[in-house]
KOLDODO-408742 format. One line per 4 residues: their letters; for each residue x, y, z of C-alpha. Coordinates in nm, 2 decimals. Example, Ala and Ser with C-alpha at 12.3 -4.5 7.8 and 13.67 -1.06 7.14 Angstrom:
residues 2
as> 1.23,-0.45,0.78; 1.37,-0.11,0.71;
This chain:
residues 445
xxxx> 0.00,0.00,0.00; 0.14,0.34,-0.06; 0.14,0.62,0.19; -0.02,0.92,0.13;
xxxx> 0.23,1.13,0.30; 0.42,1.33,0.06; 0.81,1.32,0.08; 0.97,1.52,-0.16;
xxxx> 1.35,1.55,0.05; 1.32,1.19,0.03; 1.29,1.17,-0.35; 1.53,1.43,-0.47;
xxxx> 1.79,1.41,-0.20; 1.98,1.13,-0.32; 2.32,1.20,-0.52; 2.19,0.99,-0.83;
xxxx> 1.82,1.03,-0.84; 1.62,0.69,-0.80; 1.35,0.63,-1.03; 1.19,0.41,-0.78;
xxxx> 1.15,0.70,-0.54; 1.02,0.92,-0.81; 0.76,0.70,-0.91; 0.68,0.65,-0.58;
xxxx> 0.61,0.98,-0.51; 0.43,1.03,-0.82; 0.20,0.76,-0.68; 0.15,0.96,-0.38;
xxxx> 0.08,1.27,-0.55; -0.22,1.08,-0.68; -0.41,0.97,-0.37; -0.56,1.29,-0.27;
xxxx> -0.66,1.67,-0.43; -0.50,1.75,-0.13; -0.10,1.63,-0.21; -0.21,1.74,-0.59;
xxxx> -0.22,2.06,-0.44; 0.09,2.02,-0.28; 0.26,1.93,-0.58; 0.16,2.29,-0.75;
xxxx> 0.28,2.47,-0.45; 0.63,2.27,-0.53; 0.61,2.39,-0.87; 0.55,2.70,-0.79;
xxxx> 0.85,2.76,-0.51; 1.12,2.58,-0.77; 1.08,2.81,-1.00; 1.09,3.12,-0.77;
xxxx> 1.39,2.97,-0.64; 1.57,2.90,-0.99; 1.56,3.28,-1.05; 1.76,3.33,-0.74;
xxxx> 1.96,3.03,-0.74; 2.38,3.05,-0.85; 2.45,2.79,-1.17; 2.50,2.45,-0.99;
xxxx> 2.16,2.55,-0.74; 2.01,2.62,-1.09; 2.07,2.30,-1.25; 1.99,2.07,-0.97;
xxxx> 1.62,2.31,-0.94; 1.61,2.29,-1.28; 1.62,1.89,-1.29; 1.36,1.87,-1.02;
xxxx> 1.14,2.10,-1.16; 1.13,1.91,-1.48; 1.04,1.61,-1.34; 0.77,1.74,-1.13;
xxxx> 0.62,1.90,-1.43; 0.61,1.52,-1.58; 0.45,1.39,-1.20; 0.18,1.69,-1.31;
xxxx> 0.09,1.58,-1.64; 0.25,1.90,-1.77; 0.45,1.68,-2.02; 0.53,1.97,-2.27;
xxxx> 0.67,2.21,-2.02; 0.87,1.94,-1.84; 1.04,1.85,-2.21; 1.11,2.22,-2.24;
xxxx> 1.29,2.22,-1.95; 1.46,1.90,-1.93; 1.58,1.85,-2.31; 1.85,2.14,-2.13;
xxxx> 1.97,1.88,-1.90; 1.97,1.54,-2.16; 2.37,1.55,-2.10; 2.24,1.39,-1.77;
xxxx> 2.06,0.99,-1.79; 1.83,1.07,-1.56; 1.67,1.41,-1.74; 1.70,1.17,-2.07;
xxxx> 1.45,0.87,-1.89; 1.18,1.15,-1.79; 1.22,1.27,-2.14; 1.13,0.91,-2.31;
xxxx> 0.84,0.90,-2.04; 0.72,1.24,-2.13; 0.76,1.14,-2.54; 0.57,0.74,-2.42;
xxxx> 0.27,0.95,-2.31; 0.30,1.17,-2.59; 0.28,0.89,-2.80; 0.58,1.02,-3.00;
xxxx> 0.72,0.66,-2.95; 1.03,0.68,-3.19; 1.18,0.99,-2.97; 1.09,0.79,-2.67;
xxxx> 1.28,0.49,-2.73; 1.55,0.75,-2.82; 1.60,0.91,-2.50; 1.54,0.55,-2.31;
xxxx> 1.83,0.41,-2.47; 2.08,0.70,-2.36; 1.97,0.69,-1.99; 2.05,0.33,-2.03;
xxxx> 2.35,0.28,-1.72; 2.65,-0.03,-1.72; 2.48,-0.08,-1.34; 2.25,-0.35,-1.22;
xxxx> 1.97,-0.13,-1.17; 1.85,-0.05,-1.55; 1.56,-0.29,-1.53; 1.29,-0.03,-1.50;
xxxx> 1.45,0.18,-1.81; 1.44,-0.20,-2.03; 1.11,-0.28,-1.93; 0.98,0.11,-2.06;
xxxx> 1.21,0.02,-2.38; 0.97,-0.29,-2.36; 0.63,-0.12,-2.32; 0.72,0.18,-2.59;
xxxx> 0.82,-0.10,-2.81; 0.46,-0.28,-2.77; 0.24,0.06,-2.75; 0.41,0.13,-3.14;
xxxx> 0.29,-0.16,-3.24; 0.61,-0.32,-3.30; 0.50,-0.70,-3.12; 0.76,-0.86,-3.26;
xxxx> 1.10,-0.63,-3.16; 0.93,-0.60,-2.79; 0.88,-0.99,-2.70; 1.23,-0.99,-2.85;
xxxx> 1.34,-0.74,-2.57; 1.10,-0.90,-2.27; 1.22,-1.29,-2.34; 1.56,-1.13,-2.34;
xxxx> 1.48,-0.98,-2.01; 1.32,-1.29,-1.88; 1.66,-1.48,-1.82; 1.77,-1.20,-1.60;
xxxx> 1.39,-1.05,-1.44; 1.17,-1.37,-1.45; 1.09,-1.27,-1.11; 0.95,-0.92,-1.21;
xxxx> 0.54,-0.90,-1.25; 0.61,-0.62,-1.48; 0.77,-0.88,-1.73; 0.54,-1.04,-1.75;
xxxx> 0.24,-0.80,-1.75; 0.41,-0.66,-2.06; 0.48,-1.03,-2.21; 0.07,-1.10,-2.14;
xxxx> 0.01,-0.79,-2.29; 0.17,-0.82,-2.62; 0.04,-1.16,-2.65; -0.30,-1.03,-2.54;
xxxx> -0.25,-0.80,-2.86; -0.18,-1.08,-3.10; -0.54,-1.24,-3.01; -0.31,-1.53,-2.82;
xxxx> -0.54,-1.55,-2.51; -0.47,-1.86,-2.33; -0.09,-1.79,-2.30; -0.14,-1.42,-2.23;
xxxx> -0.38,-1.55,-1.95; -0.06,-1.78,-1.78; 0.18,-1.48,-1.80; -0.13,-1.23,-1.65;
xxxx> -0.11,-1.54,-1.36; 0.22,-1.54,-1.33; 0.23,-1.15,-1.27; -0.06,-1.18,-0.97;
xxxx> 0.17,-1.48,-0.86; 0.44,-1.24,-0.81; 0.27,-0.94,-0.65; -0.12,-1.03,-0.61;
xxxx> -0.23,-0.65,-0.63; -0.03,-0.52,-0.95; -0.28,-0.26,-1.08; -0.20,-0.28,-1.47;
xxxx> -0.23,-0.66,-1.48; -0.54,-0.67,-1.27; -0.69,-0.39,-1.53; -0.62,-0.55,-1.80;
xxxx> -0.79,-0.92,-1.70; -1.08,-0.66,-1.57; -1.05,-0.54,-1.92; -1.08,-0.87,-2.08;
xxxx> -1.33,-1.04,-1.93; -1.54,-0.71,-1.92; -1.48,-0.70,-2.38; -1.58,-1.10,-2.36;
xxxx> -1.91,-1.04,-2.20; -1.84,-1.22,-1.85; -1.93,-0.94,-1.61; -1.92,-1.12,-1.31;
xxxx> -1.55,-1.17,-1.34; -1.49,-0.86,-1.48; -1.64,-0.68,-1.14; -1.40,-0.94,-0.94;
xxxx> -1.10,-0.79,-1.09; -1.21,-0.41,-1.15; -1.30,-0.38,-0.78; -0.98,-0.54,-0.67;
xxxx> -0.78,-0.33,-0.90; -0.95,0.01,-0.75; -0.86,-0.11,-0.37; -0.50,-0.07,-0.48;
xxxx> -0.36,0.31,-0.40; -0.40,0.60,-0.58; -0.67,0.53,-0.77; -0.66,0.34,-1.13;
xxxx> -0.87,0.55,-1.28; -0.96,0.37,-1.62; -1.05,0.09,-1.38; -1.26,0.30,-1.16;
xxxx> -1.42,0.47,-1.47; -1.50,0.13,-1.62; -1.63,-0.05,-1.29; -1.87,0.27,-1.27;
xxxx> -1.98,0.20,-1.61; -2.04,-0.18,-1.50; -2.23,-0.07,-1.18; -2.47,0.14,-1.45;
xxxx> -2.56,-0.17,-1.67; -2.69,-0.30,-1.35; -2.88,-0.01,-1.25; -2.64,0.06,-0.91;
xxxx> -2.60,0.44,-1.00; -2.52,0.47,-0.66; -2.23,0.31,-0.66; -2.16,0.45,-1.03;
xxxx> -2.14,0.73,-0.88; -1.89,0.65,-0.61; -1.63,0.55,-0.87; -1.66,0.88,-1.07;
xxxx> -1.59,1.04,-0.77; -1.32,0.87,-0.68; -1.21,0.96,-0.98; -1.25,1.35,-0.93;
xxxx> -1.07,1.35,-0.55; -0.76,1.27,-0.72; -0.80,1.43,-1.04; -1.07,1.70,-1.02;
xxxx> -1.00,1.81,-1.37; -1.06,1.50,-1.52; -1.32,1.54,-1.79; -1.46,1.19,-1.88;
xxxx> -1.49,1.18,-1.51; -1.73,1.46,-1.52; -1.95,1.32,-1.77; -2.01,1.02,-1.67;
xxxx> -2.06,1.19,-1.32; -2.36,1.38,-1.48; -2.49,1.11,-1.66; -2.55,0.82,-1.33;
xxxx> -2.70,1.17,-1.12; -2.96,1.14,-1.41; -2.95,0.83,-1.46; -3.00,0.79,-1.06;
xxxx> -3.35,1.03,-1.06; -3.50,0.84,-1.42; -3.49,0.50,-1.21; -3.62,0.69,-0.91;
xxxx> -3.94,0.84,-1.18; -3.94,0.48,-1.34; -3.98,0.32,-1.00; -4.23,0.62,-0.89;
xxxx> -4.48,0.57,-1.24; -4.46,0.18,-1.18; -4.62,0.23,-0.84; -4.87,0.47,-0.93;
xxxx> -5.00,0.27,-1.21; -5.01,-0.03,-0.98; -5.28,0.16,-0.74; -5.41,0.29,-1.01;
xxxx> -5.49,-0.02,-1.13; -5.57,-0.10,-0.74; -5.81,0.17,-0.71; -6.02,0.11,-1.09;
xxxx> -6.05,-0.25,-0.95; -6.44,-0.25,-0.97; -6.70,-0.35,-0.66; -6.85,-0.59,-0.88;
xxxx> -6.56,-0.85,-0.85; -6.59,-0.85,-0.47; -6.84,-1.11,-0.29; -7.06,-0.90,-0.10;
xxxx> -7.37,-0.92,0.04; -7.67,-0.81,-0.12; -7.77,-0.59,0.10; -7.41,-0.37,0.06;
xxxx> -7.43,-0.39,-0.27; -7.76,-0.25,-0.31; -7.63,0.03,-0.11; -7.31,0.08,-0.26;
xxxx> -7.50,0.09,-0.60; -7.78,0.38,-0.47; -7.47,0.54,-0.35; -7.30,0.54,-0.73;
xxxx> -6.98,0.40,-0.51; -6.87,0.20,-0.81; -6.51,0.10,-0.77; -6.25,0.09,-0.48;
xxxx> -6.15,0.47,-0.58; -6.49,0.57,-0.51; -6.48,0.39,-0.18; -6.15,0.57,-0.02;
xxxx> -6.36,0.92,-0.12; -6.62,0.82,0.17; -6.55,0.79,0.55; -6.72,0.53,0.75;
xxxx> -6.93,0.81,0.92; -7.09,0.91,0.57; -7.18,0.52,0.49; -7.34,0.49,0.84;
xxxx> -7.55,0.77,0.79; -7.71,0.60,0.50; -8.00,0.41,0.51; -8.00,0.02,0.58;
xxxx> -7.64,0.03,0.57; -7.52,-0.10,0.92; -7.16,-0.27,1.12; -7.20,-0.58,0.90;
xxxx> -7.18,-0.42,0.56; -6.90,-0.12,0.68; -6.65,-0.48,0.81; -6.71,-0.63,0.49;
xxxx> -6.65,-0.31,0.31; -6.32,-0.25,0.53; -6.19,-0.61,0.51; -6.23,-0.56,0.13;
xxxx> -5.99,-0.22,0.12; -5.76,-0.35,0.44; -5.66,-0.68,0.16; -5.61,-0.42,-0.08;
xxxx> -5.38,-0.21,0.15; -5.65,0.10,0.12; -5.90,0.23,0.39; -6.20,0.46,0.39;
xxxx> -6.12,0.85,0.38; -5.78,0.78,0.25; -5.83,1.01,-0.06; -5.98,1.29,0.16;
xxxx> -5.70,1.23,0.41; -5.41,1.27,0.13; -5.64,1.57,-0.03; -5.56,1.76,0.31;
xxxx> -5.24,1.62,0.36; -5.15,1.81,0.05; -5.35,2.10,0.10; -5.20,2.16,0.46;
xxxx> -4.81,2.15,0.29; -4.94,2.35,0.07; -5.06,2.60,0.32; -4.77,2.61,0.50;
xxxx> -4.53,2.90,0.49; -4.27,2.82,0.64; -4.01,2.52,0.64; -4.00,2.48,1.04;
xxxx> -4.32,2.42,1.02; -4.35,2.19,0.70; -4.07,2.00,0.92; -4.31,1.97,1.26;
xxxx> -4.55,1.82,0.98; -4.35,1.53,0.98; -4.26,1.52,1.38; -4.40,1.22,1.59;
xxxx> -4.69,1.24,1.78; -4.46,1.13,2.09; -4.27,1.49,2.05; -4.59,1.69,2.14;
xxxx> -4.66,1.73,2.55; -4.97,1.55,2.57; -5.14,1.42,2.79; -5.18,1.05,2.88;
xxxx> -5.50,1.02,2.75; -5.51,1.23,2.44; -5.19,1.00,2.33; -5.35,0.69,2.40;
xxxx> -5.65,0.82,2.22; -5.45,0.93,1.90; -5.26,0.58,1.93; -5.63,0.37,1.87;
xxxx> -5.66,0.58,1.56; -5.35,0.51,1.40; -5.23,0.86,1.42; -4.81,0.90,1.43;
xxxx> -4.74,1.21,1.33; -4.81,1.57,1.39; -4.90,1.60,1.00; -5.18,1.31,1.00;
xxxx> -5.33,1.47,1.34; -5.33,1.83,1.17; -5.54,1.64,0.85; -5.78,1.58,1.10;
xxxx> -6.12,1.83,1.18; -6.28,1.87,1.51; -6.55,1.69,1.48; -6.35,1.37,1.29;
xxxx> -6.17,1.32,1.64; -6.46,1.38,1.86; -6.66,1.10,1.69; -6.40,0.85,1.79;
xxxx> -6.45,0.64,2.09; -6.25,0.83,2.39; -6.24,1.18,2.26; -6.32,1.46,2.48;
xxxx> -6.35,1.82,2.47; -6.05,1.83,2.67; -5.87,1.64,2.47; -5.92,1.87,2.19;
xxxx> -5.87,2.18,2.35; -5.47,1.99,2.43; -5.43,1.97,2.04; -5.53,2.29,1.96;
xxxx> -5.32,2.43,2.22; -5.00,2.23,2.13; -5.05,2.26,1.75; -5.12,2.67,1.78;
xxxx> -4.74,2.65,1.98; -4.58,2.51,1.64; -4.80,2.75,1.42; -5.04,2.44,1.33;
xxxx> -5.38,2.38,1.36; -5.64,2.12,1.32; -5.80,2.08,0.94; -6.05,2.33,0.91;
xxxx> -6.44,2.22,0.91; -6.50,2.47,0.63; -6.26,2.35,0.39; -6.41,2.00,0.45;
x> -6.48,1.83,0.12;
């Protein structure tokens, strides 16, 4: 795992500069905005102190500076400024990493093969040589250079990430799969060859494999951002914008500028709120359908349905418009016909009054001015000082929050079993504290 603490001193202090180090730092630069930052502010003081600075000063500023402008992606300015240095090996392997990502692949190799050194240590400058070699298209001259290599480096998962690779490019799949193993086999978590199996799998269809190795390549530090971008795009053919979403993200922390990033950022956000609508029409149209469902396919009794029928109450719809008072106030209609009429809603997940109840529900939010008190609406019952009584009382009907007790009119409450006067007078009291009141008797309807 590599740290996030940013060491500069420790990456330019040595007397030959160590392309480990610098890579490392690079790397490091990478797993927050925050060292990114730091990293401009680096730029920034080199330069200041390369106007100041006597020759030899000047040169060494001069080589750091140019290889910080590579760690920033600046790769133009950092060829400007280190193509005054390529008398030095080290200012001549930036320059063929600047030229690789450039894709000017012919300079690249160039300057790779004069920071070659007669030392032990020129592994990492091969396996570039390697990898420019491959990116050109020339398959053939780079597994020349990587079996070469392998006598010396078998034991390097970058071999033979680059060896899979190239065979990966000649459509020879099963033997760049055993050199892809061989890499994990070395070092389990190396980013590039877990991206690239990712990569596969996710161009052959096989998702489930492709997630396995995106989501372990994006646990590696800083961020692989291809992988993170195409893991996001996996989580959207499966409808988890959520976590689409977290991988774009990801993405931004570390490289805020990063455009692609951006889009598809914009993209799952909407993508997120059509599901959300999709989901939201589904389940209207479902009680929709609920509600059109007529009275006639219910088993009733004759006597309900005669009643139901004088009362032009034709389908469950019209049935949540009535309240229970309003159907016992008609004539011959009695207990036995208002259970079967509320064992036929309960199986349906509806009750009596439930359209009135919404109606006011609506009208109260819309009658509220302010958002302290749309938020009481929502409050539990349990947050208003009432009494004993008046909260067992509300707890028979069902009533849980401040918003469904405010729905209610005075008379509504006094028709239930338990309700007093008093108990009213309570409500109105605590409701008038939180600038509510009960539904008024006039706007019935």
């Amino acid at each position: 795992m590599v740290s996030s603490e940013l060491d500069f001193k420790e990456a330019f202090s040595q007397d030959e500069l160590s392309i480990e180090n610098i890579n490392t730092l690079k790397r490091q630069v990478y797993t927050t905005k925050e060292n990114y930052e730091k990293l401009e502010k680096k730029l920034k003081a080199l330069r200041s102190s390369i106007e100041s600075a006597n020759d030899e000063e000047t040169k060494e500023n001069t080589l750091i500076l140019g290889i910080c402008l590579w760690i920033a992606g600046k790769q133009e300015e950092a060829i400007e400024i280190l193509t005054e240095l390529k008398s030095r090996k080290v200012a001549c392997y930036f320059l063929g990493k600047c030229y690789q990502e450039l894709k000017d692949y012919e300079k690249a190799i160039d300057y790779f093969e004069r920071s070659k050194r007669s030392d032990a240590k020129e592994f990492e400058i091969l396996i570039d040589i390697a990898e420019t070699q491959r990116m050109s298209g020339d398959l053939e001259s780079a597994l020349k250079s990587i079996e070469k290599l392998s006598k010396t480096y078998d034991n390097e998962a970058s071999l033979h990430y680059q060896w899979a690779h190239c065979l990966d490019d000649l459509g020879e799949a099963e033997d760049a799969l055993t050199h892809y193993n061989r890499a994990l086999e070395i070092d389990p978590s190396h980013p590039d060859t877990l991206f690239r199996l990712a990569y596969d799998f996710d161009l052959s269809g096989e998702d489930e494999k492709a997630l396995e190795y995106y989501e372990k390549c994006v646990k590696e530090v800083p961020v692989h951002t291809n992988a993170m971008i195409n893991l996001g795009l996996l989580y959207e053919d499966n409808d988890d914008y959520e976590k689409a979403i977290s991988c774009y993200e990801a993405v931004l922390q570390s490289y805020p500028n990063h455009e692609t990033a951006k889009l598809y950022l914009k993209d799952a956000r909407a993508g997120i709120n059509m599901l959300y609508d999709e989901d939201k029409v589904k389940k209207e149209d479902i009680e929709t359908e609920v509600l059109n469902i007529p009275i006639s396919d219910f088993e009733l009794s004759v006597r309900s349905k005669n009643c139901l029928e004088r009362m032009n109450i034709k389908t469950l719809a019209d049935l949540t418009r009535v309240s229970e008072l309003e159907l016992l106030s008609y004539k011959n209609f009695g207990e036995t016909s208002l259970t079967e009429i509320t064992n036929i809603l309960n199986q349906k997940g509806l009750r009596l009054g439930q359209s009135v109840d919404e109606k006011k529900h609506a009208d109260i939010f819309i009658d509220t001015d302010t958002d302290e008190n749309k938020d009481n609406l929502s409050k539990a019952i349990s947050e208003m000082e009432l009494s004993k009584h008046c909260s067992k009382a509300l707890e028979k009907l069902g009533i849980e929050t401040i918003g469904e007790l405010a729905s209610k009119t005075e008379t509504e409450l006094l028709e239930q079993n338990g309700f007093k006067q008093t108990d009213i007078d309570e409500i109105k009291g605590q409701l008038d504290g939180l600038g509510l009141e009960l539904y008024s008797e006039n706007d019935k309807g």
